[in-house]
C-alpha positions as CSV (number, residue, x, y, z in Angstrom):
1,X,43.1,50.3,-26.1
2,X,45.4,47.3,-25.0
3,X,48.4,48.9,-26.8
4,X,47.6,52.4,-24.7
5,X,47.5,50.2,-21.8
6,X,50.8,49.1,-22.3
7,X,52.3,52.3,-23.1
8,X,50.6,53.8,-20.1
9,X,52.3,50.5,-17.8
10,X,55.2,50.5,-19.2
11,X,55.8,54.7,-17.9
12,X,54.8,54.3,-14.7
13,X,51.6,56.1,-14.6
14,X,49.7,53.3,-13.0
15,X,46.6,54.5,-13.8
16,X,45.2,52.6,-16.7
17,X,41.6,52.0,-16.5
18,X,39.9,48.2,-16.2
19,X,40.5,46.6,-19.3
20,X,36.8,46.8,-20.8
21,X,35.9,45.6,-24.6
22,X,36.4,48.6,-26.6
23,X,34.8,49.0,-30.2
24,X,38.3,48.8,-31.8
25,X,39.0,45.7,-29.3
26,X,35.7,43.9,-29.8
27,X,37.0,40.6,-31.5
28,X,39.3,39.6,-28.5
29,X,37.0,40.3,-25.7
30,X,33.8,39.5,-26.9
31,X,32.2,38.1,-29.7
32,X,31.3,40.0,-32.6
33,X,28.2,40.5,-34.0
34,X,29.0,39.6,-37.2
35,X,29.8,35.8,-36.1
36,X,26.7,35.3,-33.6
37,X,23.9,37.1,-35.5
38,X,22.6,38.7,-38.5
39,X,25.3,41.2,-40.4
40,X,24.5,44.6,-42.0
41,X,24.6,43.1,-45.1
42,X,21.5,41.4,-43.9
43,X,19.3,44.1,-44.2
44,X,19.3,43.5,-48.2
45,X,17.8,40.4,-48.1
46,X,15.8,40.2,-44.8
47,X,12.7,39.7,-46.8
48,X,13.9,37.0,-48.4
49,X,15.8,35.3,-45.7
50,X,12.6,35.1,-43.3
51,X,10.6,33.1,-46.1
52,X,13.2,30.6,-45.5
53,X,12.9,28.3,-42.2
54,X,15.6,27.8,-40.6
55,X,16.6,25.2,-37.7
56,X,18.2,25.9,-35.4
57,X,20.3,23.4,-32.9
58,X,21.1,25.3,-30.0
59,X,18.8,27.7,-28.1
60,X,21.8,30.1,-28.4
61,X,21.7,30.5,-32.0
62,X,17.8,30.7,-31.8
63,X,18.0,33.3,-29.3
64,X,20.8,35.2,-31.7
65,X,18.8,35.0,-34.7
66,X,15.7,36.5,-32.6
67,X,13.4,33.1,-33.5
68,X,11.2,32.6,-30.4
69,X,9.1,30.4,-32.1
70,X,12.2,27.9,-32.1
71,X,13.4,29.3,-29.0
72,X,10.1,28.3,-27.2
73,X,10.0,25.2,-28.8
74,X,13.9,23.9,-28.0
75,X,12.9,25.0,-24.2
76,X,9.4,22.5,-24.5
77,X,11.9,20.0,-25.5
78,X,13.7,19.9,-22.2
79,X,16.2,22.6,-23.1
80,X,18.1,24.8,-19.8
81,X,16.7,28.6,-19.8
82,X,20.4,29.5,-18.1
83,X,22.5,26.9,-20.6
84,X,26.1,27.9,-20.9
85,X,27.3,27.7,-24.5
86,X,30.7,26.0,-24.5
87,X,32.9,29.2,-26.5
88,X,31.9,31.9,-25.2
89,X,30.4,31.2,-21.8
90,X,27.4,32.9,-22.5
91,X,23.4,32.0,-21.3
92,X,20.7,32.6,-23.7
93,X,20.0,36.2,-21.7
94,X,23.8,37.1,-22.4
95,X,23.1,36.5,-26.0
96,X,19.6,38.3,-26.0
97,X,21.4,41.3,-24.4
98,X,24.5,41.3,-26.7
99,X,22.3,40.4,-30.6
100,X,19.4,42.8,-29.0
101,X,16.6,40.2,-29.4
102,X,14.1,41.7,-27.4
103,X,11.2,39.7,-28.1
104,X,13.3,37.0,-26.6
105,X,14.9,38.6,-23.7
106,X,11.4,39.6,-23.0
107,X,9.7,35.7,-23.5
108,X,13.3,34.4,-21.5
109,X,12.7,37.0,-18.7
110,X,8.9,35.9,-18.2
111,X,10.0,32.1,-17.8
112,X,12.0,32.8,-15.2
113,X,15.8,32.8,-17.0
114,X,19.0,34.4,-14.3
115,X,19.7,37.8,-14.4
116,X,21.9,37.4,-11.8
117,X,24.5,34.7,-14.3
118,X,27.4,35.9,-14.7
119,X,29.9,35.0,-17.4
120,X,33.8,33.9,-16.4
121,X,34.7,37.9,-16.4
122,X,31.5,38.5,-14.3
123,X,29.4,40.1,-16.8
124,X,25.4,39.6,-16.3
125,X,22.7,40.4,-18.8
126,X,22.4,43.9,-17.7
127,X,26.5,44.8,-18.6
128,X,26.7,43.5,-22.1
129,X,23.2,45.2,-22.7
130,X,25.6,48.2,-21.3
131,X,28.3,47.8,-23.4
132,X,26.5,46.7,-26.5
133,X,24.6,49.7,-26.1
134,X,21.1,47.9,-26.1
135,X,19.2,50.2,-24.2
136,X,15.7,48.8,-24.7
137,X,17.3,45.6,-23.1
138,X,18.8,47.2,-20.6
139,X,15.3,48.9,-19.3
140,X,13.5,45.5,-19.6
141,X,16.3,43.9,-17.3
142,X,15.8,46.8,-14.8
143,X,11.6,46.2,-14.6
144,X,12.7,42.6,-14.3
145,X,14.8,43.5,-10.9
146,X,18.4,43.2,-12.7
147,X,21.1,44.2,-10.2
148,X,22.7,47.3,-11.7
149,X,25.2,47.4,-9.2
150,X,26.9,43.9,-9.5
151,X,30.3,44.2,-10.3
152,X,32.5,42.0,-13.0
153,X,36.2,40.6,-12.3
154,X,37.5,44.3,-12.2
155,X,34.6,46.1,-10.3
156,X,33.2,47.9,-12.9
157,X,29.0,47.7,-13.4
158,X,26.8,48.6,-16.2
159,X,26.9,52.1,-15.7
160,X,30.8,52.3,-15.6
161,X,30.9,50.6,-19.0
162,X,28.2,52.5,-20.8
163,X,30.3,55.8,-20.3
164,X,33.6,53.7,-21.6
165,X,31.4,53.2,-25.0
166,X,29.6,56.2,-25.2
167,X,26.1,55.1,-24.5
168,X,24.4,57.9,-22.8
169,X,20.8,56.6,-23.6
170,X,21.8,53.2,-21.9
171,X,23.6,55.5,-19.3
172,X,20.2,57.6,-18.7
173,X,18.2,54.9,-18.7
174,X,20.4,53.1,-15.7
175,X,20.9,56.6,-14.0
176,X,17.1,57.0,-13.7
177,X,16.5,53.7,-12.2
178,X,18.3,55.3,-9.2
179,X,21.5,53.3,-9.7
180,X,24.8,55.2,-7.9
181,X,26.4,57.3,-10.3
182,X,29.9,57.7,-8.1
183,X,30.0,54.2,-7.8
184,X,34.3,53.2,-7.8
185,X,35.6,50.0,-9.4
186,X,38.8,48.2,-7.9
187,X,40.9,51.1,-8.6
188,X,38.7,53.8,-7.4
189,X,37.6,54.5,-11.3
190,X,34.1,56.7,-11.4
191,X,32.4,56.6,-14.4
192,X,33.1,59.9,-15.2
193,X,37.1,59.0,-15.6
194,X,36.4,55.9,-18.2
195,X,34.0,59.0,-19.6
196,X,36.7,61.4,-19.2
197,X,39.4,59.1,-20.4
198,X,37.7,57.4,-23.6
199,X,36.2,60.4,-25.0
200,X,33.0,60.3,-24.6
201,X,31.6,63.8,-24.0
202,X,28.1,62.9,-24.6
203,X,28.6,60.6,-21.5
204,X,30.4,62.8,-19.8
205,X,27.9,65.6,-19.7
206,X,25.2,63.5,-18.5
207,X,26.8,62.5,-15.6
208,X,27.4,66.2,-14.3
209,X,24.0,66.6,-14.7
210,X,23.1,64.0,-12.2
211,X,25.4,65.3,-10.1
212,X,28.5,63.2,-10.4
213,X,32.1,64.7,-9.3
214,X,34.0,65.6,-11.6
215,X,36.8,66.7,-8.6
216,X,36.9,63.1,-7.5
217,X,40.6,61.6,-7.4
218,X,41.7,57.9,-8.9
219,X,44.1,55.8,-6.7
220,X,46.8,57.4,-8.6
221,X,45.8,61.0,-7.8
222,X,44.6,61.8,-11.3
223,X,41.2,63.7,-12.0
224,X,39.0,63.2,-15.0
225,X,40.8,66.1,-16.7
226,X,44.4,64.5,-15.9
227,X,42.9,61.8,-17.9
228,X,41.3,63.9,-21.1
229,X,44.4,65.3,-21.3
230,X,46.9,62.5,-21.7
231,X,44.1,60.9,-24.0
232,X,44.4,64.4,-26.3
233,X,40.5,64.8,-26.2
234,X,39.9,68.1,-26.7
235,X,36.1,68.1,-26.0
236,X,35.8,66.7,-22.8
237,X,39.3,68.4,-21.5
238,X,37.4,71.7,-22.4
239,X,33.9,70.7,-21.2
240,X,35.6,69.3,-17.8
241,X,37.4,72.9,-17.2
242,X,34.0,75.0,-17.8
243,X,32.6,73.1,-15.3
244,X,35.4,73.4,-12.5
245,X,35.2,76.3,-9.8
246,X,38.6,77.3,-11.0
247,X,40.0,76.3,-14.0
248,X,43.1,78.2,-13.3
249,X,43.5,76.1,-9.9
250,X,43.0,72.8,-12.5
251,X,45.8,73.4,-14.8
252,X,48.2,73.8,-11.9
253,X,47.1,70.5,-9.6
254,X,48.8,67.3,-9.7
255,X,48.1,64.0,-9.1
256,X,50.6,61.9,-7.1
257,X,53.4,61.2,-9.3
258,X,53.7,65.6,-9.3
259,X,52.1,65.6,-12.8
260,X,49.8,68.6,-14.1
261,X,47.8,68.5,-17.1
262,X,50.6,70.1,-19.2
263,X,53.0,67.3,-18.1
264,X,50.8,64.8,-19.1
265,X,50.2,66.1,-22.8
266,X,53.4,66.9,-22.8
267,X,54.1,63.2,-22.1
268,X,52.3,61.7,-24.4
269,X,52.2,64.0,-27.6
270,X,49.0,65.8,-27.1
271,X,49.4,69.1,-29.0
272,X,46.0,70.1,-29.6
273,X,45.9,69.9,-25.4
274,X,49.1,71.7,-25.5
275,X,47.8,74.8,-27.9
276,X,44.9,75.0,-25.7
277,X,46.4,75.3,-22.4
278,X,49.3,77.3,-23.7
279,X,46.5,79.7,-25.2
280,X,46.0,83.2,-23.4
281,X,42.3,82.6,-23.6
282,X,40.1,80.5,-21.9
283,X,37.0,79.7,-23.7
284,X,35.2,78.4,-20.8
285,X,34.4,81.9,-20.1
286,X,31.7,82.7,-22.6
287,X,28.3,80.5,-21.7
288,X,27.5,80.3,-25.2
289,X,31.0,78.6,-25.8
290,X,30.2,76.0,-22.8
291,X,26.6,75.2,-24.4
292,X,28.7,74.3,-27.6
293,X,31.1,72.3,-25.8
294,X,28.4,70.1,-24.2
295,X,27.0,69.2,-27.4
296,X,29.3,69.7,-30.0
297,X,27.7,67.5,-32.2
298,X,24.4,69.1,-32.3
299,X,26.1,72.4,-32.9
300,X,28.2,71.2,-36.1
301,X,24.6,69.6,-37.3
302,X,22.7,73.2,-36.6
303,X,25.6,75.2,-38.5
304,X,25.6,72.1,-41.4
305,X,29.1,71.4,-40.4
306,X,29.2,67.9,-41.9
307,X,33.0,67.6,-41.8
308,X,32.9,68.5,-37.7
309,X,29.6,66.0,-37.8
310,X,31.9,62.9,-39.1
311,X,34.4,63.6,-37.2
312,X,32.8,63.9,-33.8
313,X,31.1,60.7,-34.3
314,X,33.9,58.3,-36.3
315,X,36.0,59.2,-33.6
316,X,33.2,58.0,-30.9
317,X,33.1,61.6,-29.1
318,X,29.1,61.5,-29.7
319,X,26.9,59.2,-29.9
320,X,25.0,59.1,-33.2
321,X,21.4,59.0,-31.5
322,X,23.2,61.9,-28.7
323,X,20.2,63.7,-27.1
324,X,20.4,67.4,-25.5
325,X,18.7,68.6,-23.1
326,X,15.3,69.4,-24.9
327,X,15.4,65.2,-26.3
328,X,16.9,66.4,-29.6
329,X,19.2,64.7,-31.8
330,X,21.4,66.2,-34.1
331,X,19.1,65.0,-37.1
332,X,16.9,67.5,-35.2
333,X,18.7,69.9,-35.3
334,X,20.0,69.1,-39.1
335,X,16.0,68.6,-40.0
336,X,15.0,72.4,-38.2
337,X,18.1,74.2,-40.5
338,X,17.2,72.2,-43.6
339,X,20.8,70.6,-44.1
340,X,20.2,67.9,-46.6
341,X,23.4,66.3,-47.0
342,X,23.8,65.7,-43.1
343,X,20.7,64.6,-43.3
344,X,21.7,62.0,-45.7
345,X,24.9,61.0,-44.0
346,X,23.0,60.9,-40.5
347,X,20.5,58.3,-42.2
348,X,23.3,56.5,-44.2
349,X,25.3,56.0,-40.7
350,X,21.4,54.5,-39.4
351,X,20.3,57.1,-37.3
352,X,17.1,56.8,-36.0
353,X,14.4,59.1,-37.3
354,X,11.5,58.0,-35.4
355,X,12.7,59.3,-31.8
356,X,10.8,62.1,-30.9
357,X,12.2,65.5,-28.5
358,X,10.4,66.6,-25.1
359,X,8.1,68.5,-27.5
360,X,6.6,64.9,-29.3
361,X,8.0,65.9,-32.2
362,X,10.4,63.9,-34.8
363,X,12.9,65.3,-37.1
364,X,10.6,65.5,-40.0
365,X,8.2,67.6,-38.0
366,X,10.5,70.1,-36.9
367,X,11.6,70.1,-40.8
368,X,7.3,70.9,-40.7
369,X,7.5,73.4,-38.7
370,X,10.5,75.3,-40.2
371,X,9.0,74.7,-43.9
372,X,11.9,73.2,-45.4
373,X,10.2,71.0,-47.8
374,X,13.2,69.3,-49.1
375,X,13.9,67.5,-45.5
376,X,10.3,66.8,-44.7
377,X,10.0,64.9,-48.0
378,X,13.7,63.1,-47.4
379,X,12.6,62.0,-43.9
380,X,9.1,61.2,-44.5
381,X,10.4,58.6,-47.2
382,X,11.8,57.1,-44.6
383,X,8.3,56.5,-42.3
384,X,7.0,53.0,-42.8
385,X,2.8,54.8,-42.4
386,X,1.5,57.9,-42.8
387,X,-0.4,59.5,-39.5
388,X,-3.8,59.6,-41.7
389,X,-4.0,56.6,-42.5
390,X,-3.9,55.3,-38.9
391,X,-7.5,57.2,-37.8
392,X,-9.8,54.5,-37.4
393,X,-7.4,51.6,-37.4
394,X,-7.6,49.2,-34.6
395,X,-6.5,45.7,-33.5
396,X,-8.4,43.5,-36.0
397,X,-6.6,45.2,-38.8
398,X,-3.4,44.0,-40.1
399,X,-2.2,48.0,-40.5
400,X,-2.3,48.3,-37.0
401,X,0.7,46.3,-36.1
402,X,3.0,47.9,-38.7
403,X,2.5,51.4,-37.7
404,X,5.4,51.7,-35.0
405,X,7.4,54.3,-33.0
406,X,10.7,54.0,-31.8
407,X,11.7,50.7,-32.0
408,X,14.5,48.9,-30.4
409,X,17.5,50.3,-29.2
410,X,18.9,54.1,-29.4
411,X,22.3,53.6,-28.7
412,X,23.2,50.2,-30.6
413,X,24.1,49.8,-33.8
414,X,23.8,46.2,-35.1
415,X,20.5,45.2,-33.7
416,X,18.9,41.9,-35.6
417,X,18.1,43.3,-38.9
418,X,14.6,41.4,-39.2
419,X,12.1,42.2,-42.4
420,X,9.0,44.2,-41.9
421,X,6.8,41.2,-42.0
422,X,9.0,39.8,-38.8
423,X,8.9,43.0,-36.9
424,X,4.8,42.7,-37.3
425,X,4.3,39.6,-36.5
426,X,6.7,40.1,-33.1
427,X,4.2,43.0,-32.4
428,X,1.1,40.6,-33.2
429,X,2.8,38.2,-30.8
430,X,2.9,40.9,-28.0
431,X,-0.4,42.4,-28.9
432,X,-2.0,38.7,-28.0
433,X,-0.3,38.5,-25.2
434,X,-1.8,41.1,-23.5
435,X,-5.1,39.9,-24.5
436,X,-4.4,36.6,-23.3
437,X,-3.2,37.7,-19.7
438,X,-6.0,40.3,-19.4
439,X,-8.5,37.3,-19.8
440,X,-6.6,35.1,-17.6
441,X,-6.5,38.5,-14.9
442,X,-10.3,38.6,-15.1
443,X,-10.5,34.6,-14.6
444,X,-7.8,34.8,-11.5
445,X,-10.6,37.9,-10.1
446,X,-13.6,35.9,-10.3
447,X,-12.2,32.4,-8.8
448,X,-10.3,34.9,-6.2
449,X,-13.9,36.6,-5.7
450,X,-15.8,33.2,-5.4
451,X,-13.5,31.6,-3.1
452,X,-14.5,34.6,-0.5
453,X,-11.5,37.2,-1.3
454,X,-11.4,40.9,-1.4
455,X,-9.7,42.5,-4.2
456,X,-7.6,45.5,-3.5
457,X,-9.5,47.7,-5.8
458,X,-13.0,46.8,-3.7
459,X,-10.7,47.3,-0.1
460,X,-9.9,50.6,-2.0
461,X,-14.0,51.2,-2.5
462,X,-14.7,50.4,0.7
463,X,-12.9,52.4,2.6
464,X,-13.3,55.5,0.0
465,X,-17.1,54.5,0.8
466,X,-16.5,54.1,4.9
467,X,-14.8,57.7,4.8
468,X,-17.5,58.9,2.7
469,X,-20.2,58.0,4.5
470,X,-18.5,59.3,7.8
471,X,-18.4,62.4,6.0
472,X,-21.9,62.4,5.2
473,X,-22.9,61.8,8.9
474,X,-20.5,64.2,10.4
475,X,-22.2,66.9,8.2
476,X,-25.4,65.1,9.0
477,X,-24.9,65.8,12.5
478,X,-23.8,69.6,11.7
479,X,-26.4,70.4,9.9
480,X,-29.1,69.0,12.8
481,X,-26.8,71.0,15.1
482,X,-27.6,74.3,12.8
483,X,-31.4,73.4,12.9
484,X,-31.3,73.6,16.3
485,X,-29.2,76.7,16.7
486,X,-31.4,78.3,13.6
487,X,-34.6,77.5,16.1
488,X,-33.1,78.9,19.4
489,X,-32.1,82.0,17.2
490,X,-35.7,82.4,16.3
491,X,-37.4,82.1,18.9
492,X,-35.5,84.6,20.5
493,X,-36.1,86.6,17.9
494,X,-39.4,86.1,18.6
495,X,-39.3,87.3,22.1
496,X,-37.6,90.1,21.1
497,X,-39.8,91.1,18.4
498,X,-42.9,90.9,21.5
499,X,-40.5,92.6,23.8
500,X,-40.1,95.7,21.4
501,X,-44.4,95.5,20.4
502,X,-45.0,95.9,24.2
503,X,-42.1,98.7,24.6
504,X,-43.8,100.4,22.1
505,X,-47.6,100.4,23.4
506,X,-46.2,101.4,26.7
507,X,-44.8,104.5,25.1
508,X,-47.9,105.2,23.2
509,X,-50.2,104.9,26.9
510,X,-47.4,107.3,28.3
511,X,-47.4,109.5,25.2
512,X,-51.2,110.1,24.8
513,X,-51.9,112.2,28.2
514,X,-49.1,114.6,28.5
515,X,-49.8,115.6,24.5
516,X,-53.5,116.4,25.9
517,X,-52.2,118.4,29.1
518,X,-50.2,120.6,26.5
519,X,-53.4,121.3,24.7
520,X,-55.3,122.3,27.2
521,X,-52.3,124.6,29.0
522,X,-51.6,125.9,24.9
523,X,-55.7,126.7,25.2
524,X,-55.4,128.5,28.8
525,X,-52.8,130.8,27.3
526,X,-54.6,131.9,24.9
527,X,-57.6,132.6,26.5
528,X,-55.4,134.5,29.1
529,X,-53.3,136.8,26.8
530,X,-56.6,138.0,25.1
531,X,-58.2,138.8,28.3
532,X,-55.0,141.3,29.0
533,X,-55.1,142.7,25.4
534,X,-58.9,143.8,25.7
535,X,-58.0,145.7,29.3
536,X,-54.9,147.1,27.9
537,X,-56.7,148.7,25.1
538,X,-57.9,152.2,25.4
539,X,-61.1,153.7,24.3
540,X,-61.8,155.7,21.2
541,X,-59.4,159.3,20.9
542,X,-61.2,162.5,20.0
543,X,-58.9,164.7,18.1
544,X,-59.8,168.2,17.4
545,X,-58.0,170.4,14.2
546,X,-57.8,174.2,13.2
């Protein structure tokens, strides 16, 4: 990067970035792995190496080679938690951060070490866990209260240099702690420019998802895509122009030396920018085409592209680990189409098999599910326990602390290669723990209790049992109030009920005598109408015949 910087000086742009430790400039700026910790080649003989005790004379080196035995031990004997080492101006926590010893960032943390040290460039803890990539570092600094928005000697944080090396787990972890993702550095740099202008589209993406600009200007007038252009990556340039209102409008602004994107690839030899913009199409236009362009490398893994595959990830456009929006990687999406040999190159380059999508499930079980039987037994080789075995396992058993999930770091590469054996007995370590500060808990409650204090669980219970039994009274009291109202009802119902018995014998007194006066008047007629028949009728007729 510092001979792109010089290029870009020397023309008069005067916009290069902060000068950051880059992966191809990692030897001048900061110390490399190989020198301060265990190597690659390491992993061959881990086993054998941890048989061996070694002594260590600094609690530097004991943090690097992720000993906290010795580490604990060289602090009893009057050693400084926050102890400068003389070369490289790092603490123990720096070095825990940059070799990814987490069992000792973790015991450092607990006693109390700086996260606020900074080293002569300003770098805490939390930015070399950012641009080492060490994500599971980085989220223990952030439950310990690490700043994330302390800024080294150029004004960049964590978050701006996790999208300069293309850590987009480190990024998401930092993003969802609520850190500022428009944050500017000394020359109004957002993290989506070092994004835009290293390349790294899996970064990139994320940040547009939480919302950062991508219309934002730098001092010099330039927007991300000014900068993916003169860098010639294609990716992001194309990803960046699908997501602007108007890419038409993008092409033609300029930043304040009256530079467009065209000048700028123009400038600096960029043809496969050049063939794009000079294109009549614009592929932004299809959504299916965007989708691809946000996750390249998943797309080259589902097709079984490994040619695309390598060259997305050698030339640091992905991240080898890169998630999508469902938690996939692309060995999920190799696993699901059955592609064997990028399967085998993903697990070559050390991808990570055990990280599991928004659905639980790892690569071999979405090789399960889609019955290719040749991936499920390739990735299933590389489990270190069968689920099976694990029913009825607990504590007391030795198998229960080599069974593991994701362990470690996503993003980084050269964590401390330690043997199995090592790895279990860091998780016995932590397991005891716990035990040991749950017993002391229960100790602290009792001599809390006895000296006359009130827990905050038994406030809790109190006042759930205050507002329950003022419940209980206030329906108490309604249902007295009900009794009451029930008894009023009924005894007007009562006096109702006597009021409608005596309405009713009244009727049946007034009823009786006027149904005896018709009788007697029905009789009186009768009598009478017979009396006027019998006069009415004539005697007998005498009728004489011829």
């Amino acid at each position: 990067m510092g001979a792109s910087e010089d290029r870009r000086s020397s023309r008069g742009l005067g916009s290069t970035p902060p000068q950051s430790p880059s992966p191809r400039a990692k030897d001048c700026t900061m110390p490399d792995v190989t020198n301060s910790g265990p190597s690659k080649s390491s992993r061959e003989t881990a086993d054998s190496c941890s048989r061996k005790k070694v002594h260590f004379g600094s609690i530097h080196d004991a943090v690097r080679a992720g000993d906290v035995k010795q580490l604990s031990d060289i602090v009893e004997h009057g050693a400084n938690l926050n102890e400068v080492d003389v070369l490289h101006q790092f603490s123990p926590l720096h070095w825990a951060a940059h070799s990814g010893s987490l069992e000792c960032l973790h015991w450092l943390l607990w006693h109390g070490a700086d996260t606020t040290q900074g080293t002569t460039r300003g770098w805490t803890a939390a930015h070399i866990a950012a641009i080492r990539g060490q994500d599971a570092c980085m989220q223990a600094l952030i439950i310990n209260g690490a700043n994330l928005a302390a800024q080294d000697d150029r004004g960049c944080t964590p978050v701006h240099l996790a999208a300069t090396h293309g850590h987009s787990f480190t990024l998401q972890i930092m993003l969802r702690s609520g850190v500022d993702p428009s944050v500017t550095d000394r020359r109004e740099w957002r993290p989506v420019h070092y994004a835009a202008f290293h390349g790294r589209l899996g970064c990139l993406q994320l940040l547009v998802k939480w919302g950062c600009g991508i219309e934002d200007v730098d001092y010099n007038g330039n927007l991300p895509v000014h900068l993916a252009a003169m860098e010639g990556h294609l990716h992001c340039f194309k990803f960046l122009l699908s997501r602007m209102n108007s890419g038409a409008q993008v092409l033609k602004a300029f930043n304040d030396n009256g530079e467009n994107v065209l000048d700028l690839a123009q400038r600096f030899l960029k043809q496969n920018i050049l063939q794009f913009i000079q294109g009549a199409e614009y592929e932004g236009s299809n959504p299916d085409d965007q989708d691809n362009l946000a996750f390249p490398g998943h797309v080259a893994a589902f097709k079984g592209d490994l040619e695309m595959l390598k060259k997305l990830i050698g030339d640091g456009i992905i991240n080898l680990n890169e998630r999508d929006d469902n938690g996939s990687t692309p060995m999920h999406k190799a696993a699901g189409q059955g592609h064997i040999e990028c399967l085998q190159w993903l697990i070559e380059m050390g991808a990570n098999s055990n990280i599991t999508n928004k659905a639980g499930e790892k690569p071999s079980d979405v090789a399960k599910r889609f019955a290719h039987l040749a991936a499920v037994k390739l990735l299933e080789g590389l489990q270190k326990y069968e689920i099976d075995d694990e029913i009825g396992i607990n504590d007391s058993h030795t198998k229960f602390f080599i069974r593991h999930g994701v362990e470690g770091s996503t993003d980084a590469k050269d964590d401390l290669c330690l043997s199995d054996a090592d790895k279990a007995n860091a998780r016995m370590r932590a397991h005891k723990k716990i035990v040991d500060l749950r017993q002391l808990l229960e100790i602290a409650k009792s001599n809390f209790k006895h000296l006359g204090g009130i827990m905050e669980e038994e406030l809790q219970q109190k006042k759930q049992q205050l507002e329950s039994e003022k419940t209980i009274k206030e329906l108490q009291d309604q249902l007295a109030y009900e009794r009451l109202r029930r008894e009023k009802l009924e005894c007007q119902l009562d006096a109702y009920r006597a009021e409608v018995d005596q309405l009713k014998e009244m009727l049946e007194k007034i009823q009786i005598p006027s149904v005896m006066a018709m009788e007697d008047d029905s009789c009186e007629s009768s009598k009478e109408k017979r009396r006027v028949k019998k006069k009415a009728s004539p005697g007998g007729l005498f009728v004489r015949r011829y």
